[in-house]
NUDO-929418 format. One record per residue (C-alpha): residue number from 1; x, y, z. Coordinates in steps of 0.5 Angstrom, whole numbers, padded with zeros to 4 digits, m for minus. Layout:
! residues N
pt drenvex:NUM, px:X, py:Y, pz:Z
...
//
This chain:
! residues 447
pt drenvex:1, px:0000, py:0000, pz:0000
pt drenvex:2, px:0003, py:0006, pz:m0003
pt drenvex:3, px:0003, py:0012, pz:0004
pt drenvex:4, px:0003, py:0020, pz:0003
pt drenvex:5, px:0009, py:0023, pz:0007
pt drenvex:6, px:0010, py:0030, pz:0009
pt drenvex:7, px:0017, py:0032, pz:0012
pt drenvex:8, px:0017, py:0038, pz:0015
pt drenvex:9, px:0021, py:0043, pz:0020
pt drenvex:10, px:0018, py:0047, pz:0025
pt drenvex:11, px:0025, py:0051, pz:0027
pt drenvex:12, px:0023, py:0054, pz:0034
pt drenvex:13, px:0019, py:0047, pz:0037
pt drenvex:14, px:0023, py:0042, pz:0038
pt drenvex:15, px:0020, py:0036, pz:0042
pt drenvex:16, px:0013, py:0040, pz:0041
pt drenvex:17, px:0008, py:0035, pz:0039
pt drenvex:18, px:0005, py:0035, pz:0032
pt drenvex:19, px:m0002, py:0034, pz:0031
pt drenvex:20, px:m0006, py:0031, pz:0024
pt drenvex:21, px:m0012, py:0033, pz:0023
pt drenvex:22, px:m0018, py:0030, pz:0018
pt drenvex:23, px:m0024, py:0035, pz:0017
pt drenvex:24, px:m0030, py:0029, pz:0018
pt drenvex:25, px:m0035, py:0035, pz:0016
pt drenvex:26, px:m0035, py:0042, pz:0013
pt drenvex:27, px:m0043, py:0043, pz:0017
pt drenvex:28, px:m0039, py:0044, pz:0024
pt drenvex:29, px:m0032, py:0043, pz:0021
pt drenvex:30, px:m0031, py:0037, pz:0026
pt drenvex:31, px:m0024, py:0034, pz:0025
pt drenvex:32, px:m0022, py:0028, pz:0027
pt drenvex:33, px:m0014, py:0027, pz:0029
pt drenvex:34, px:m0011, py:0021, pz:0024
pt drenvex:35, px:m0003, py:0022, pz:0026
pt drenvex:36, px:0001, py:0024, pz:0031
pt drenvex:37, px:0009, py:0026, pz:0032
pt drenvex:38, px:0013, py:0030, pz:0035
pt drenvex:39, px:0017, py:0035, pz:0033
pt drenvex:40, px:0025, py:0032, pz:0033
pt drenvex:41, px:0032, py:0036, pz:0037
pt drenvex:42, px:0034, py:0039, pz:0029
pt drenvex:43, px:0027, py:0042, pz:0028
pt drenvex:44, px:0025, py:0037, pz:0024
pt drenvex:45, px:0019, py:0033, pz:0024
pt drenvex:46, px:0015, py:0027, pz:0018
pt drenvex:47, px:0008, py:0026, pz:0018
pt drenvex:48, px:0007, py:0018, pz:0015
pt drenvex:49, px:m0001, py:0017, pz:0013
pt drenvex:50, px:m0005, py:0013, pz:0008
pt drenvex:51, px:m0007, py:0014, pz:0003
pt drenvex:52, px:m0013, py:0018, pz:0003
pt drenvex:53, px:m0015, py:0020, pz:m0004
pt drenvex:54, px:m0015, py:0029, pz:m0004
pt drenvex:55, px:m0016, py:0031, pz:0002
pt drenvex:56, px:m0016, py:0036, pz:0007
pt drenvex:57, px:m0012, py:0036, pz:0012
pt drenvex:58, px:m0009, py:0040, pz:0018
pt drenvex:59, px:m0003, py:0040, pz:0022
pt drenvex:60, px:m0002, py:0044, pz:0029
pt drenvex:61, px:0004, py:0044, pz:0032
pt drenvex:62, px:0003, py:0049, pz:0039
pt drenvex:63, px:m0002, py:0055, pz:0037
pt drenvex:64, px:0000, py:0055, pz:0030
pt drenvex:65, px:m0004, py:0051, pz:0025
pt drenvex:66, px:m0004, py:0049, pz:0018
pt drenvex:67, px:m0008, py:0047, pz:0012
pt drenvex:68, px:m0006, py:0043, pz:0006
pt drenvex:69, px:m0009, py:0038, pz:0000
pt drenvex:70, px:m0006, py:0031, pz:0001
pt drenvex:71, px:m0007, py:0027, pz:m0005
pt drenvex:72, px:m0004, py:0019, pz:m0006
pt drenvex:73, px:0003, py:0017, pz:m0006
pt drenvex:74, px:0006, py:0023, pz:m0005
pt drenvex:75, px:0012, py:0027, pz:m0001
pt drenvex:76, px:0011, py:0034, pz:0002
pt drenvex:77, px:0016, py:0038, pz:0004
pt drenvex:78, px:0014, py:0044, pz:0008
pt drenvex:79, px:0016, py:0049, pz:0013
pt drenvex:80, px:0012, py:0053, pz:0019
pt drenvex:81, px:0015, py:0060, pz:0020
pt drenvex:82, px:0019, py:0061, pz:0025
pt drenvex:83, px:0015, py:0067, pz:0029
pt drenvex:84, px:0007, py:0063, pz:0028
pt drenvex:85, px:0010, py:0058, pz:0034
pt drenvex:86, px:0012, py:0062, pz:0039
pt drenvex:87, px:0007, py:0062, pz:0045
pt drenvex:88, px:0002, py:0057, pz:0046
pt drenvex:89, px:m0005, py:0059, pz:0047
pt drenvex:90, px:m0009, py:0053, pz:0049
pt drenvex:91, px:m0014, py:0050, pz:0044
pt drenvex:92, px:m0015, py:0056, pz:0040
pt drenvex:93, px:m0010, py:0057, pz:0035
pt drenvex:94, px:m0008, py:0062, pz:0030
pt drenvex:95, px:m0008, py:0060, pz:0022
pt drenvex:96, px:m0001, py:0061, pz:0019
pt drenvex:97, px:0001, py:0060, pz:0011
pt drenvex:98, px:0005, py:0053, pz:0011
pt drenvex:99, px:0011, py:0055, pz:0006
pt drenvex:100, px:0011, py:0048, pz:0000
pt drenvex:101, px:0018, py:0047, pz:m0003
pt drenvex:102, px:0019, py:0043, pz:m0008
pt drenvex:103, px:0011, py:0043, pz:m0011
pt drenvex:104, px:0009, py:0039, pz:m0017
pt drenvex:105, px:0006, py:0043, pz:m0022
pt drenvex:106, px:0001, py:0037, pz:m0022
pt drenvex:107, px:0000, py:0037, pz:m0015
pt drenvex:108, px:m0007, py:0039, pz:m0012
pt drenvex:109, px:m0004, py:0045, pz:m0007
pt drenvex:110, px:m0001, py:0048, pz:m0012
pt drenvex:111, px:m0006, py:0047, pz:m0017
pt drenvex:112, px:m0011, py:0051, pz:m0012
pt drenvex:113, px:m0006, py:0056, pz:m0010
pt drenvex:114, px:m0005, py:0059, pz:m0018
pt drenvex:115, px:m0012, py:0059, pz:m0019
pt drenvex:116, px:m0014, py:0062, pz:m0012
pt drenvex:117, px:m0008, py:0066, pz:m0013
pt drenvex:118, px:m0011, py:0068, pz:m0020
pt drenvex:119, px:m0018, py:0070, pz:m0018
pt drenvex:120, px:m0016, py:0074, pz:m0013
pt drenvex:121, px:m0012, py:0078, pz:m0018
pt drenvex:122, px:m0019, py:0079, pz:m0022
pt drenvex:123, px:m0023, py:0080, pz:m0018
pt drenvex:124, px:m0020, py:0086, pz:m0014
pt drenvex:125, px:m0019, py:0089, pz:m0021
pt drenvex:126, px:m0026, py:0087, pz:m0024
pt drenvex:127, px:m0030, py:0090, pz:m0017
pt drenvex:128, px:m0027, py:0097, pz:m0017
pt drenvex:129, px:m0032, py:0097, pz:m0024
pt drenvex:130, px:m0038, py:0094, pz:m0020
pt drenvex:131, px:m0042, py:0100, pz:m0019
pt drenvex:132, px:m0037, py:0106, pz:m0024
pt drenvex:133, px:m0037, py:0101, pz:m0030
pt drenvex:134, px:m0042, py:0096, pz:m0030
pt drenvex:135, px:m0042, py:0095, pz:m0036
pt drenvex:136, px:m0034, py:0094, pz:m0037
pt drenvex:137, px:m0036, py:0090, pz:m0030
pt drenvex:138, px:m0040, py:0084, pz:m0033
pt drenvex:139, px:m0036, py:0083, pz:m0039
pt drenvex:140, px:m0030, py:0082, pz:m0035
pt drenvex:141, px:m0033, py:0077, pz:m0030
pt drenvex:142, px:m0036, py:0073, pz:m0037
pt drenvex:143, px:m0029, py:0073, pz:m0040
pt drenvex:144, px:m0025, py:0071, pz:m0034
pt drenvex:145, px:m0030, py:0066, pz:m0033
pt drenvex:146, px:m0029, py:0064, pz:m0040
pt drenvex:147, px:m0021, py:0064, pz:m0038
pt drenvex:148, px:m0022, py:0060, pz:m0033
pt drenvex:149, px:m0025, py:0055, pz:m0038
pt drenvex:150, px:m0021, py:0055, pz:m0043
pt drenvex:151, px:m0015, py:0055, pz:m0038
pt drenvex:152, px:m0017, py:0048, pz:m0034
pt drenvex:153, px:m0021, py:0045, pz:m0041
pt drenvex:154, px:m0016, py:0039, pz:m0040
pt drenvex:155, px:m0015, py:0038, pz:m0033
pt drenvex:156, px:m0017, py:0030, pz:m0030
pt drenvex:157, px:m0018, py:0031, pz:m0023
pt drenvex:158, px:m0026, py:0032, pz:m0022
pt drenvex:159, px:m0024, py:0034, pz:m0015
pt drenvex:160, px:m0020, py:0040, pz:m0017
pt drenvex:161, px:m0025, py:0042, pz:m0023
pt drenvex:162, px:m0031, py:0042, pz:m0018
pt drenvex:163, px:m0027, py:0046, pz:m0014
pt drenvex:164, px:m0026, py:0051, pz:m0020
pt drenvex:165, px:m0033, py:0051, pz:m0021
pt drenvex:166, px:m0036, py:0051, pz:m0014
pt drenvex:167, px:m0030, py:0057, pz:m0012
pt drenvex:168, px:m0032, py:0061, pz:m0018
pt drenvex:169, px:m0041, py:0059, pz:m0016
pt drenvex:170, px:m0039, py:0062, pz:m0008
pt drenvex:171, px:m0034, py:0069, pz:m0012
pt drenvex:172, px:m0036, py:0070, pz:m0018
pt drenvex:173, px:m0045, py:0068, pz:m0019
pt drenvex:174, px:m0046, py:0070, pz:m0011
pt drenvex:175, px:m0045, py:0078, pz:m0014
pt drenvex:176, px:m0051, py:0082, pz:m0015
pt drenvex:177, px:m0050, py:0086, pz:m0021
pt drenvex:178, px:m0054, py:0086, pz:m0028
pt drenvex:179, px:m0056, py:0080, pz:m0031
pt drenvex:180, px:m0053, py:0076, pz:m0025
pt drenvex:181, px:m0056, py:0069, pz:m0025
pt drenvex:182, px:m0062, py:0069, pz:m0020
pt drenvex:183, px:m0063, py:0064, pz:m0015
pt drenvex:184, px:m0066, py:0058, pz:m0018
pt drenvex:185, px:m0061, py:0058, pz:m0024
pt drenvex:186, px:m0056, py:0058, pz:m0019
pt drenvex:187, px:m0059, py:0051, pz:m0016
pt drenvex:188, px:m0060, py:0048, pz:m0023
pt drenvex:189, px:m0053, py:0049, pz:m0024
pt drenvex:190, px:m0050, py:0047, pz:m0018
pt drenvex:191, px:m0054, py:0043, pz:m0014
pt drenvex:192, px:m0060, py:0039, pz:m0017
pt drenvex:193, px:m0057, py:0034, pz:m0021
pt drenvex:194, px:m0050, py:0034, pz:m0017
pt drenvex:195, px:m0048, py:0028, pz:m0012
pt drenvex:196, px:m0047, py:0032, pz:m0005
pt drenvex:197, px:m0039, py:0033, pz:m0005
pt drenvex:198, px:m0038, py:0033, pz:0004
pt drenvex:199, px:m0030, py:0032, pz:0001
pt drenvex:200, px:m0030, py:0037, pz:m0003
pt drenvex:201, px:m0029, py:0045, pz:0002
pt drenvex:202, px:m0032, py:0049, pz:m0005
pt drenvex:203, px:m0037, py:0045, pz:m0006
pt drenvex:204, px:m0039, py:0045, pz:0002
pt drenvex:205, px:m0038, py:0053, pz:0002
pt drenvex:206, px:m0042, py:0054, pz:m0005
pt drenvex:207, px:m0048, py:0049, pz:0000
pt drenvex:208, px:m0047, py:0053, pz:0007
pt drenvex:209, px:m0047, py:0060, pz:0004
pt drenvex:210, px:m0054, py:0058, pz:m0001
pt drenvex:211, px:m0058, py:0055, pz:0005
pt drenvex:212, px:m0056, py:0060, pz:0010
pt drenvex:213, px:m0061, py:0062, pz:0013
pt drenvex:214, px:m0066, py:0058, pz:0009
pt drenvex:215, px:m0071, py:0057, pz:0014
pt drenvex:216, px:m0074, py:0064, pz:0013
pt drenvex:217, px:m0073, py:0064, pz:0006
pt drenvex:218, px:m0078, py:0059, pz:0005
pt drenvex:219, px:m0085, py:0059, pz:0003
pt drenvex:220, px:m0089, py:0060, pz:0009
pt drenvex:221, px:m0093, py:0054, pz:0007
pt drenvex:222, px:m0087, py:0049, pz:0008
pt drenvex:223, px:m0084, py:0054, pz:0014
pt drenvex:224, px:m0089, py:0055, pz:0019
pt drenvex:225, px:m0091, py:0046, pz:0018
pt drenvex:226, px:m0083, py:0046, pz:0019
pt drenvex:227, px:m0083, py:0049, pz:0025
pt drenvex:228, px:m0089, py:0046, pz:0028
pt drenvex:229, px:m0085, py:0040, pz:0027
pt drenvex:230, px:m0079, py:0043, pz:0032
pt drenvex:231, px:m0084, py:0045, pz:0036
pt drenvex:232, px:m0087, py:0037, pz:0036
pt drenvex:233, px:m0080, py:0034, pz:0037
pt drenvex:234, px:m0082, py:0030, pz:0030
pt drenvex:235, px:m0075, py:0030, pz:0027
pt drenvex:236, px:m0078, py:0025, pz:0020
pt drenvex:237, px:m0084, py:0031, pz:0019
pt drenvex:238, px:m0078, py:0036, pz:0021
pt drenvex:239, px:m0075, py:0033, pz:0014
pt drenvex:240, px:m0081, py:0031, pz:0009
pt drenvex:241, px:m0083, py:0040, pz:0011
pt drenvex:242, px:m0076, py:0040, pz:0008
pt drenvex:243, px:m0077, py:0037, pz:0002
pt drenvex:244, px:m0082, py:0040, pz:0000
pt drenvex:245, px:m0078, py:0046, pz:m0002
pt drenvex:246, px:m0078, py:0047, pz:m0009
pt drenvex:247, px:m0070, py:0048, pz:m0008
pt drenvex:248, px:m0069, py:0041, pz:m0005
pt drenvex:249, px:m0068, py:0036, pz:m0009
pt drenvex:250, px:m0068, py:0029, pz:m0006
pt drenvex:251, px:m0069, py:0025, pz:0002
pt drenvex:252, px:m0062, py:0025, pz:0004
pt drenvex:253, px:m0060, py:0033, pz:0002
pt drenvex:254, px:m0067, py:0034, pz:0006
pt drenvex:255, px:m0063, py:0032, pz:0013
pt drenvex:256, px:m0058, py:0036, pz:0011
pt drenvex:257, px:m0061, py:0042, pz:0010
pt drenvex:258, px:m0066, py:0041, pz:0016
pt drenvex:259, px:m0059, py:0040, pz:0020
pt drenvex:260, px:m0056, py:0046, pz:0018
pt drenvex:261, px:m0063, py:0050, pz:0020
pt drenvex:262, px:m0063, py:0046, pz:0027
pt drenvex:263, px:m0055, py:0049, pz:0028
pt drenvex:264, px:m0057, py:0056, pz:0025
pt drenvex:265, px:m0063, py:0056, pz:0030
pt drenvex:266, px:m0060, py:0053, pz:0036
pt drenvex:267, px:m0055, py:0059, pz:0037
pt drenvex:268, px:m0061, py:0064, pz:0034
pt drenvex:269, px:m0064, py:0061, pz:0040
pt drenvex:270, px:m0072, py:0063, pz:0037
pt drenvex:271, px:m0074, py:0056, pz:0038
pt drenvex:272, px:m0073, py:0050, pz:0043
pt drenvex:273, px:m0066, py:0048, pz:0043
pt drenvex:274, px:m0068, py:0041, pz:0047
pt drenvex:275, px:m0072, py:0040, pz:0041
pt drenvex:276, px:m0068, py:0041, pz:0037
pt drenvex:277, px:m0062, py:0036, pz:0040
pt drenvex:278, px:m0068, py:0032, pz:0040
pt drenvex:279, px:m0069, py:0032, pz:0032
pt drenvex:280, px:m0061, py:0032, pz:0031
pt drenvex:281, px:m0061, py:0026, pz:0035
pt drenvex:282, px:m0066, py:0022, pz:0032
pt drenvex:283, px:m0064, py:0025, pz:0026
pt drenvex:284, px:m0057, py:0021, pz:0028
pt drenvex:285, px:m0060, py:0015, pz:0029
pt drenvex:286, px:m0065, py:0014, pz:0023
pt drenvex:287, px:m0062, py:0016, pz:0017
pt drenvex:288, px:m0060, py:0013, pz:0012
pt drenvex:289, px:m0055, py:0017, pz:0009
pt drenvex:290, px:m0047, py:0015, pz:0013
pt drenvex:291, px:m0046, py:0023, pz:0012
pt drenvex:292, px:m0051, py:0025, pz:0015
pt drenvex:293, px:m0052, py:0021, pz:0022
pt drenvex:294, px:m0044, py:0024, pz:0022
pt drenvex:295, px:m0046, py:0031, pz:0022
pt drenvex:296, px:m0052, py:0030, pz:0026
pt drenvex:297, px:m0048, py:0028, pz:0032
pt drenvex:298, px:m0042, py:0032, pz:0031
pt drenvex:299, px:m0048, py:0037, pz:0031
pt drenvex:300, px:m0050, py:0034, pz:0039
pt drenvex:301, px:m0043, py:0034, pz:0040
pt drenvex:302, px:m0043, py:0042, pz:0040
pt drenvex:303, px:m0049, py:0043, pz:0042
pt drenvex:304, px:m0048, py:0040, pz:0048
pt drenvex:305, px:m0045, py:0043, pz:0054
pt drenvex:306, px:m0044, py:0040, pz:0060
pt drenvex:307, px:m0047, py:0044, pz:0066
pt drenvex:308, px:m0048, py:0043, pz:0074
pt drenvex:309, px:m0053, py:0038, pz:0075
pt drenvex:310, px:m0050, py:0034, pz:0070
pt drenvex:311, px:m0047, py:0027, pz:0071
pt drenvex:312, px:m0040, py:0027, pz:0070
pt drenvex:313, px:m0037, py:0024, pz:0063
pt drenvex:314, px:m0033, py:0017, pz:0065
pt drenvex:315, px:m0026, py:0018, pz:0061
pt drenvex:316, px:m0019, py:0014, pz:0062
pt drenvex:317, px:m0014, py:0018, pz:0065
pt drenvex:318, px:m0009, py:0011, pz:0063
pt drenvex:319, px:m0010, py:0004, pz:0060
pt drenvex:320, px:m0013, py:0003, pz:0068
pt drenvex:321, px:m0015, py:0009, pz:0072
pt drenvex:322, px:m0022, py:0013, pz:0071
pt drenvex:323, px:m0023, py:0020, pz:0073
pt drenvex:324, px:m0029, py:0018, pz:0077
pt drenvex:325, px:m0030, py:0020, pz:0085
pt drenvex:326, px:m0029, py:0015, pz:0091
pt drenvex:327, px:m0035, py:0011, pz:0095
pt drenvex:328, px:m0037, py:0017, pz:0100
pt drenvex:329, px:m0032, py:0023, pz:0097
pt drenvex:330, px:m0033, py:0029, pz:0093
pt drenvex:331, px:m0028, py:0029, pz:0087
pt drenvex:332, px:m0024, py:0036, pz:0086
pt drenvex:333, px:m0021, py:0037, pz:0080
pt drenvex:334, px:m0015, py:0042, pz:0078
pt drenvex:335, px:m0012, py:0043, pz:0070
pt drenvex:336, px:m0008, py:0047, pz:0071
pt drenvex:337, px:m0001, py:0049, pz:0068
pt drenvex:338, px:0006, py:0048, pz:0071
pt drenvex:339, px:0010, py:0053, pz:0067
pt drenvex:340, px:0005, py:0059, pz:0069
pt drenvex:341, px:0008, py:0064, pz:0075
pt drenvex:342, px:0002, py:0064, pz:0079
pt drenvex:343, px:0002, py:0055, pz:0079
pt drenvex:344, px:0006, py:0055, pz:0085
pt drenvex:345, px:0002, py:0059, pz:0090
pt drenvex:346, px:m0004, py:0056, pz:0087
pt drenvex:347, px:m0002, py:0048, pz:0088
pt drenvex:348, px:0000, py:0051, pz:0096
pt drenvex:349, px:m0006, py:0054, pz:0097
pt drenvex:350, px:m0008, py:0047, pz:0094
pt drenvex:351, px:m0003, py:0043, pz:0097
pt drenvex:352, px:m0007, py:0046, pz:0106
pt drenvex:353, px:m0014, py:0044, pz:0103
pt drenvex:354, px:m0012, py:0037, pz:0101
pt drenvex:355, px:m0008, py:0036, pz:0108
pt drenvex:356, px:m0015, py:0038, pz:0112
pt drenvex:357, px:m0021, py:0035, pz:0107
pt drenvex:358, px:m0017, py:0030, pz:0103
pt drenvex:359, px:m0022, py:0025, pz:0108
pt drenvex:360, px:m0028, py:0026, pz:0104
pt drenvex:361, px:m0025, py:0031, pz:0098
pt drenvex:362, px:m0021, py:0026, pz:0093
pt drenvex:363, px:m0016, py:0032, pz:0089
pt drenvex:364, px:m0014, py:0031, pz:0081
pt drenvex:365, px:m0010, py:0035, pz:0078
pt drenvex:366, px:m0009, py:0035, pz:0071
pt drenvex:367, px:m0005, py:0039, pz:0066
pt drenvex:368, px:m0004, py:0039, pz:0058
pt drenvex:369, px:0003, py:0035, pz:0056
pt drenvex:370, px:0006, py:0040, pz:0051
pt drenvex:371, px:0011, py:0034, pz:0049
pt drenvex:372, px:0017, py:0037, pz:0051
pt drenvex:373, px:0020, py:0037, pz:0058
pt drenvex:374, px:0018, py:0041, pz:0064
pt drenvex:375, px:0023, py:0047, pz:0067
pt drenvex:376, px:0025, py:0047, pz:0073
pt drenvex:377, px:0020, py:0051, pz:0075
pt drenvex:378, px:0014, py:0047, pz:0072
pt drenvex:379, px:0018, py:0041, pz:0076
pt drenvex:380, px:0018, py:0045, pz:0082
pt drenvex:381, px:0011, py:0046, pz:0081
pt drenvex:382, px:0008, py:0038, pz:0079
pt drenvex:383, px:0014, py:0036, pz:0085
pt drenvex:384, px:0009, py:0039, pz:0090
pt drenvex:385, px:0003, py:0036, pz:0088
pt drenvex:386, px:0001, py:0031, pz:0094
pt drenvex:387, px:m0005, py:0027, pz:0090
pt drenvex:388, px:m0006, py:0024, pz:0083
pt drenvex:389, px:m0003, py:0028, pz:0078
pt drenvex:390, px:m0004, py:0027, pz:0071
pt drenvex:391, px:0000, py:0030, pz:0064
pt drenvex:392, px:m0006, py:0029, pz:0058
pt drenvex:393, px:m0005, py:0030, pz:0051
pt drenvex:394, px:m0008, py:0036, pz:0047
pt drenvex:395, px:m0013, py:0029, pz:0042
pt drenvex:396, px:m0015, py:0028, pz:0050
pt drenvex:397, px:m0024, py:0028, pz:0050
pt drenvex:398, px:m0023, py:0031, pz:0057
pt drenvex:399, px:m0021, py:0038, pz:0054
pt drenvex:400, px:m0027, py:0039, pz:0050
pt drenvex:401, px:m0032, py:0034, pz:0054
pt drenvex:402, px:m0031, py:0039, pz:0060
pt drenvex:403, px:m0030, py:0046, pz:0057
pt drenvex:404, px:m0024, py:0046, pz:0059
pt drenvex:405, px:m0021, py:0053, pz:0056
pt drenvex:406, px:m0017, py:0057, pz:0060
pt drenvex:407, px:m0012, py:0055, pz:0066
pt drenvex:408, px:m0014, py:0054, pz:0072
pt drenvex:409, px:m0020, py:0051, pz:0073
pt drenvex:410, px:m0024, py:0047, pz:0077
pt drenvex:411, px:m0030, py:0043, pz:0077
pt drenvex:412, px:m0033, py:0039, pz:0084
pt drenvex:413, px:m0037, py:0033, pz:0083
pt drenvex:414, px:m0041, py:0028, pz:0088
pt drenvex:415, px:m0039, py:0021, pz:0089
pt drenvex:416, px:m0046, py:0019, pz:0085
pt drenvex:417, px:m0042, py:0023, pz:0079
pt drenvex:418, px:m0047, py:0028, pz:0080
pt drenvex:419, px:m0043, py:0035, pz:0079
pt drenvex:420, px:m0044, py:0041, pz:0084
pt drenvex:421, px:m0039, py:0046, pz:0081
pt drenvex:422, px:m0037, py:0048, pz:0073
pt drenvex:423, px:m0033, py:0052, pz:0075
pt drenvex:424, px:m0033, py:0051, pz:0082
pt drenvex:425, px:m0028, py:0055, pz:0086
pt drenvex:426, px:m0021, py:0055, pz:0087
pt drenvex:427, px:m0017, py:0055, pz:0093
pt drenvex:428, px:m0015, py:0063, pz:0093
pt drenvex:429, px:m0020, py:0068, pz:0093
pt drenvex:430, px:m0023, py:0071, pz:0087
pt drenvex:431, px:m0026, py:0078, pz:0086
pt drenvex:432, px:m0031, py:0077, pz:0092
pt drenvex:433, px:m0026, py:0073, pz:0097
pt drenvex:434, px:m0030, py:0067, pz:0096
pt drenvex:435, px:m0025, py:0060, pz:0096
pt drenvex:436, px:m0027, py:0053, pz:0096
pt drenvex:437, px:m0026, py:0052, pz:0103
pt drenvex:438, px:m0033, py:0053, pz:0105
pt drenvex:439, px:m0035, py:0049, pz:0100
pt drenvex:440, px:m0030, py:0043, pz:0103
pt drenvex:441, px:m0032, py:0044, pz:0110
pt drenvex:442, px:m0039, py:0045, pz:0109
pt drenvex:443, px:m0038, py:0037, pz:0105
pt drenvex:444, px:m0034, py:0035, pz:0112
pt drenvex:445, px:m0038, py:0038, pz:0117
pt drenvex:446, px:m0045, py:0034, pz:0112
pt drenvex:447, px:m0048, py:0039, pz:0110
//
């Protein structure tokens, strides 16, 4: 089986964890990680995946991150910039430009990057004209849609002509000037008789910006039974109401549309967002499309947020050890980060309320395992740490399951799993004085 392989440097990050992604869908842009490496002593790091066909992918190393096209037995060579990597900022990340060397004039990034290269161009002179020349206007969008044609004529890869097609649909066919193609030709061309391209991030742009929205752009007779069926928790109605919709072509665009409505709707929070979990739940479970049952629960998944009252998800620390409270304790658990100055009076302020509560409080600390090792401070700092402490990995589902954002922050929970605190408090006071001590002595004294 032939690999792909992406040798690159990363000068600043030595022994700095690399992460590859996968985007799964483009609906909630989820990814799922398929490689991980380390950055080696000389900068150095190389990515061995199989074979994927044209995908995109995503590298993240420290707070940077970059994205590329992979295609089949290939080899990459490419290098972060030095100043994108500089600080860490957990979870979030800033998007640099990975520079290639060596790219294939056949290769699919540097197929993208000239023809992306070129429109941009294009369009910043054309645009000028919009509104002073529409009539130089409009000729100049037809002759360079035109060009564009002539010039990729004889091109092979559908994934790279379906990207041409869906960029020039969301840039060029999505101004409004004279003569532009209504919304219905656009459908016509674009979407009716095409199979859904989940693959292709064009195409899924083109999707997303021309059902964006969508629920009030419907026909009142489709809308208001639609919301009627959000409203029934009747996720199979929901879908049928959707399919009426003389811009929807088949069942299974149906749900997809109808999961992009329940996303919209739950941030614009106008309808009830249990409900609309309910429906993408169902959603999830009864469809028949793969892609479909994805988004779905990509969709709960970002939708869920874990707060008080909730039961604690279950996850493993190691192969053997769960994060689960003790029979008759509370559980208190600490992220934090080693290297931060204010960590070492954090964990001694910690270090008293363990050595009073710890018979019915049990203490966790966890911190994010960066790939490289700790400073003597950060030693220090882990060193006087008394209870279980625990270095997870950024691919961990802690991170994203408990909300975990910013350092530190604390969460308290029951033996029965049931949590009390998210966030609860720390061990020094906040803006008004309060610590958790309080808390821990009220669970002593069996309050």
């Amino acid at each position: 089986m032939s690999n792909t392989k992406i040798l690159g440097s990363a000068l600043n990050a030595s022994n700095q964890y690399v992460y590859v992604s996968e985007i799964v869908d483009y609906i909630t842009n989820s990814e799922s990680i398929i490689y991980t490496t380390t950055v080696n002593e000389r900068g150095q790091f190389m990515i061995d995946i199989e074979d994927l066909g044209i995908r995109k992918i995503v590298i993240r190393i420290k707070n940077s991150f970059a994205e590329l096209y992979v295609q089949n037995n290939t080899t990459y060579y490419v290098e972060f910039p030095q100043e994108s990597i500089d600080v860490i900022n957990y979870f979030s990340g800033s998007e640099t430009e990975m520079l290639f060397f060596n790219l294939d004039s056949t290769d699919i990034n540097y197929k993208i990057l000239g023809f992306e290269a070129w429109m941009d161009d294009e369009m910043a002179d054309l645009y000028i004209l919009k509104d002073v020349e529409p009539v130089k206007f409009i000729e100049g969008i037809l002759k360079f849609k035109s060009d564009v044609q002539s010039a990729y004529a004889y091109d092979t890869s559908s994934f790279f002509t379906d990207y041409i097609k869906y960029s020039l649909g969301t840039t060029v066919d999505n101004i409004y000037y004279f003569g532009a193609p209504s919304k219905s030709t656009k459908y016509e061309f674009f979407l009716k008789e095409n199979p859904i391209l989940h693959e292709n991030p064009a195409y899924m742009e083109y999707l997303n910006d021309f059902y964006d929205q969508y629920l009030f752009q419907m026909n009142t007779s489709i809308r208001n039974p639609l919301i009627q069926s959000i409203y029934d928790n009747n996720a199979s109605t929901m879908v049928t109401a959707v399919s009426f919709d003389s811009l929807v072509p088949n069942k299974e665009f149906a749900e997809l549309i109808a999961l992009k409505i329940i996303q919209q709707e739950y941030y614009a929070n106008r309808l009830p967002q249990n409900n609309l979990i309910y429906i993408a739940n169902e959603i999830r479970k009864t469809s028949s499309f793969k892609q479909n049952k994805l988004i779905a629960e990509n969709l709960i998944d970002e939708f869920y947020t874990i707060i008080e009252g909730d039961p604690l998800p279950i996850m493993n620390l190691t192969e053997d050890t769960q994060l689960i409270p003790p029979l008759n304790k509370f559980l208190y658990i600490h992220f934090f980060d080693p290297e931060n100055p204010s960590s070492l009076s954090e964990t001694s302020a910690l270090r008293r309320l363990f050595e009073k509560y710890n018979s019915h409080i049990e203490f966790v600390s966890i911190y994010l395992n960066q790939g490289i090792r700790l400073s003597d401070f950060g030693d220090r700092v882990v060193s006087g740490i008394k209870w279980n402490v625990y270095a997870l990995d950024y691919g961990h589902p802690i991170w994203k399951s408990l909300n975990v954002g910013a350092f530190p922050y604390y969460i308290l929970t029951k033996n029965d799993l049931k949590i009390v605190g998210l966030p609860a408090l720390g061990p020094s006071p906040n803006g008004v004085y309060e610590t958790i001590e309080k808390t821990f002595y009220d669970i002593q004294k069996g309050n």
